[in-house]
C-alpha positions as CSV (number, residue, x, y, z in Angstrom):
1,X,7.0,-10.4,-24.2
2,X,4.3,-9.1,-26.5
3,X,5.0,-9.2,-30.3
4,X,3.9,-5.4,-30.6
5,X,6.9,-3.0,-30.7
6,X,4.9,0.2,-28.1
7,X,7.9,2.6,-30.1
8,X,6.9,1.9,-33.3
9,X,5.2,5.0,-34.7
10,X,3.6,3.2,-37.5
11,X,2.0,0.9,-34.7
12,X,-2.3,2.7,-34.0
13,X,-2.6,4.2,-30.7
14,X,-3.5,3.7,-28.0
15,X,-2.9,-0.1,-27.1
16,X,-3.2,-1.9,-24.3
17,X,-0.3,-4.4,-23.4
18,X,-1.0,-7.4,-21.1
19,X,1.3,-9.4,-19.2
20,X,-0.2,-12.7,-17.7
21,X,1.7,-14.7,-15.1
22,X,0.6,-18.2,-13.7
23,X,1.8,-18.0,-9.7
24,X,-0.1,-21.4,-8.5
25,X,-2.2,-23.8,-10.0
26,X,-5.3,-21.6,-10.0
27,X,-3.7,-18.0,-10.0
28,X,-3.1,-15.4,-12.1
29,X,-0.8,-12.1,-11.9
30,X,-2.1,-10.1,-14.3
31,X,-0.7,-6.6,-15.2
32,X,-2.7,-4.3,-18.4
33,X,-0.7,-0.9,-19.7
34,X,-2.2,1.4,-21.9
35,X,0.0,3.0,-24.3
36,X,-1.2,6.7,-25.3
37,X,1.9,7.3,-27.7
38,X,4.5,5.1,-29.5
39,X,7.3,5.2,-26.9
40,X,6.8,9.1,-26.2
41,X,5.9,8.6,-22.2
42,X,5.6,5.5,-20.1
43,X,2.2,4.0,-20.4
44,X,-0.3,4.4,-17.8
45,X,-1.2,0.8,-15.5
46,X,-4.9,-0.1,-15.5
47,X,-4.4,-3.1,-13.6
48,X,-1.6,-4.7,-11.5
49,X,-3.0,-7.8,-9.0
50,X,-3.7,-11.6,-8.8
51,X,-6.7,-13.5,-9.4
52,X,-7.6,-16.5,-8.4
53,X,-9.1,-18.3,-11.3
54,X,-9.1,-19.5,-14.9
55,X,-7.7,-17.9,-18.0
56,X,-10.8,-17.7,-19.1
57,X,-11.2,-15.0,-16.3
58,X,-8.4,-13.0,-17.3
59,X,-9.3,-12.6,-20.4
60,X,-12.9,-11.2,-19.7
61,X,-11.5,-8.9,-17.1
62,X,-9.1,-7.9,-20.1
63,X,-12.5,-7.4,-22.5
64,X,-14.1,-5.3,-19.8
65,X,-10.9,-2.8,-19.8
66,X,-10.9,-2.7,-23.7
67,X,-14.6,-2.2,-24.3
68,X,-14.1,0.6,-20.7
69,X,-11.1,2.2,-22.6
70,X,-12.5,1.9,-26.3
71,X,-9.3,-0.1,-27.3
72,X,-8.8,-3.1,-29.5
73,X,-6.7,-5.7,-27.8
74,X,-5.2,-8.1,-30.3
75,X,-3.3,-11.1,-30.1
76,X,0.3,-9.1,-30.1
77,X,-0.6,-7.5,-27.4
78,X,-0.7,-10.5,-25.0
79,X,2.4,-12.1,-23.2
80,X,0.8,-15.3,-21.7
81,X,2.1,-18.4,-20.0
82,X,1.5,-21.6,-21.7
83,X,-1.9,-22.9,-20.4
């Protein structure tokens, strides 16, 4: 799970929350949230599919939705296998 509480008012929004899954040796399911309000309404998907690829990948397909969106992504706001 991230390390960002989304219902924490004193949290800045909006935020993005990722989700990264490893589902075969070189494949991703990746999942990205964006978070309007703390906790007031469900957040809105941006992305929900695999990808055949590196990490590396996922995380410039990640860039491109936070420079689209104009939100920050920090490190809290990644839950990430092990790779």
């Amino acid at each position: 799970m991230p390390h960002n509480d989304y219902t924490d008012p004193e949290l800045p929004f909006p935020h993005l929350e990722i989700r990264v899954v490893k589902t075969d040796n070189d494949a991703f399911h990746f999942q990205v949230w964006k978070w309007l309000e703390a906790g007031v309404r469900e957040p809105k998907p941006l992305a929900n599919e695999k990808h055949a690829g590196s990490f590396a990948d996922i995380k410039e397909m990640v860039a491109r939705l936070s420079e689209e969106h104009k939100i920050k992504v920090d490190p809290d706001d990644w839950d990430w296998p092990a790779v």
